[in-house]
N, C-alpha and C positions, 0 to 999 in steps of 0.2 A: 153303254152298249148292251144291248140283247144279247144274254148266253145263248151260241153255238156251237152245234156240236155235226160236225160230219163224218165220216167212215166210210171207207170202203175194203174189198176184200177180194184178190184176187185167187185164183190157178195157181199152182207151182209148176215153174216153166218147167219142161221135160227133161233137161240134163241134169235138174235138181231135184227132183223125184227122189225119195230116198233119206237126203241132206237136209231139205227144210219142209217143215210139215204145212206152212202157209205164210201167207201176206195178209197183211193187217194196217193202212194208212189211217190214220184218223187226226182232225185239227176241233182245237178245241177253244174259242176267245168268249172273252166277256166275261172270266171267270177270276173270282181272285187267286192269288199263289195258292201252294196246297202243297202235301208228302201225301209223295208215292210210295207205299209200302208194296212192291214185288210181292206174291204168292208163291210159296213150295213150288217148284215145277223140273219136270225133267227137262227140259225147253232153255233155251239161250236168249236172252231178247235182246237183239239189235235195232237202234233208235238214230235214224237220218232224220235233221231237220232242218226243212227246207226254209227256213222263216230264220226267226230269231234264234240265238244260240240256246242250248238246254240248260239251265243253270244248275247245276248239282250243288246243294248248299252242305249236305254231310253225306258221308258212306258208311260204310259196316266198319271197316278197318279209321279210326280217327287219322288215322297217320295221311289218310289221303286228305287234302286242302281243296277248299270247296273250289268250286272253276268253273268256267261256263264252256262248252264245247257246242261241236255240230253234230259229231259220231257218238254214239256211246252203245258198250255191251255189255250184258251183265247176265251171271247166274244166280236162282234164288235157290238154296242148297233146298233138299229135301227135309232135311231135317237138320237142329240145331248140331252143331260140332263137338 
């Protein structure tokens, strides 16, 4: 399969003004697995997948067990603890 890669970006609906700073969809196949290493950010990222479940294979804390979900949210601290 041909790598793709699509994106899009929405508005923040009006009663969330404030709460969330934007929308961000994007799909992305044809590609082999890979780690996501999160950047520093004051930002929260929540992850809905419409498709296949998200496989989380490690975390920061060991103690969590790898698992595949549909939701996921996560903070990338600022700086090391």
């Amino acid at each position: 399969m041909e790598p793709v890669v699509d994106y899009s970006t929405r508005a923040v609906a009006e009663p969330l003004r404030g709460l969330v700073d934007g929308y961000l969809g994007y799909r992305m196949a044809g590609f082999p697995a890979g780690i996501h290493r999160g950047l520093p950010s004051r930002h929260m990222t929540f992850i809905v997948s419409i498709g296949a479940p998200i496989v989380v294979c490690a975390q920061t804390f060991r103690r969590n067990i790898p698992t595949a979900i549909g939701v996921y949210s996560a903070v990338c601290r600022r700086r090391p603890r």
